[in-house]
C-alpha positions as CSV (number, residue, x, y, z in Angstrom):
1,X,188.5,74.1,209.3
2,X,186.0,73.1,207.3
3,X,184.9,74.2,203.4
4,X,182.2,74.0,201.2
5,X,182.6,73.2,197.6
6,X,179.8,73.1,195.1
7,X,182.2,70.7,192.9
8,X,184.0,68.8,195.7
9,X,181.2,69.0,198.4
10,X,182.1,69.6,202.5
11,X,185.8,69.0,203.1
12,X,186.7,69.1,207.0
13,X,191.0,69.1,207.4
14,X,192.6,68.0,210.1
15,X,195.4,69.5,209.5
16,X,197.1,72.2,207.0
17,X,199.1,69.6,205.3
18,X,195.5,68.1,204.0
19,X,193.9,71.6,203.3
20,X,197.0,72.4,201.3
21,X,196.5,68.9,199.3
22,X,192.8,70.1,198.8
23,X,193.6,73.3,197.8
24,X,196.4,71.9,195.1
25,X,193.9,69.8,193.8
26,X,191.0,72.9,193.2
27,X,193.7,75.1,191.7
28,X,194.1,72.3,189.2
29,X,190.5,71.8,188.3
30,X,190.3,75.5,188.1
31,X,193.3,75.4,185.9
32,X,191.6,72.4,183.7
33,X,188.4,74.6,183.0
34,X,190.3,77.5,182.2
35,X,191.8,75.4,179.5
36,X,188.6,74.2,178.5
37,X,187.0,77.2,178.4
38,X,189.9,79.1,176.3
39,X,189.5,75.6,173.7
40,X,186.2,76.4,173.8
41,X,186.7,80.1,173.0
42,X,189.3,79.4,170.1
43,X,186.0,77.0,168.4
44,X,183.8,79.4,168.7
45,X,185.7,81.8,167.1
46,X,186.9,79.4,164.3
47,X,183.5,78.5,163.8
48,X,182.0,82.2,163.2
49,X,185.2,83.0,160.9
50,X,183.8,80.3,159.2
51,X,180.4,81.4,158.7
52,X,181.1,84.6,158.4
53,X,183.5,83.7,155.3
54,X,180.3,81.4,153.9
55,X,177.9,84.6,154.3
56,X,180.8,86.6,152.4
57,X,181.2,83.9,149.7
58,X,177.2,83.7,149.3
59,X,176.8,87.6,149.0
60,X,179.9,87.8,146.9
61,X,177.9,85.1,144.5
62,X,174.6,87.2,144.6
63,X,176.3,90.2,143.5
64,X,178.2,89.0,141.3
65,X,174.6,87.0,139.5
66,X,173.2,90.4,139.5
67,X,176.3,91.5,137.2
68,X,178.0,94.3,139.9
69,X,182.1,93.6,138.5
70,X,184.5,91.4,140.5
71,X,186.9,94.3,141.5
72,X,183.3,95.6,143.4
73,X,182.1,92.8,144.6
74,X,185.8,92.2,145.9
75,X,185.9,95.1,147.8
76,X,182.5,94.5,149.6
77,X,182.8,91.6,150.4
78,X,187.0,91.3,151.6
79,X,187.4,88.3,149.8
80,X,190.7,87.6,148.3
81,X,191.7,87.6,144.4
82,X,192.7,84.2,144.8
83,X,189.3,83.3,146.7
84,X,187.7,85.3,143.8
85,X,189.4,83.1,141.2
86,X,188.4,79.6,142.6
87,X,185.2,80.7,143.4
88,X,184.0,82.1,140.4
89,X,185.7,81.1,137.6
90,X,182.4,80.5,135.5
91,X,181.5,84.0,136.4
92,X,182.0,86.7,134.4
């Protein structure tokens, strides 16, 4: 039997008891990116939670410069009182 394998390249068994060692061995690299790809996943995601809380904390500033009130700009924006607070405590 022989198999092609862009990762591993042409794999010729003599017998099942090697193809089944092969086989073991792809499942786990194919378990390994999986991984990888759902760590990936979870930065990603982290990272645009991130931004989009910065974009929310510069709008929130921006409205609150052009004097709309906290309880507003609160609700727009789904930051938190507490976020509000230590944000903006020179704000009026």
């Amino acid at each position: 039997m022989v198999i092609y394998d862009s990762n591993f390249g042409v794999k010729a068994f003599d017998n099942y008891s090697d193809f089944r060692e092969f086989m073991n061995e792809y499942y786990d690299y194919l378990k390994s990116f999986e991984k990888n790809l759902s760590l990936n996943f979870i930065f990603i995601n982290l990272g645009m939670q991130k931004g989009e809380k910065q974009a929310s904390l510069k709008i929130a500033h921006q409205l609150l410069e052009s004097g709309m009130d906290r309880q507003s700009v609160r609700q727009l924006t789904g930051l938190s009182e507490t976020e509000m607070k230590s944000l903006f405590q020179d704000s009026p």
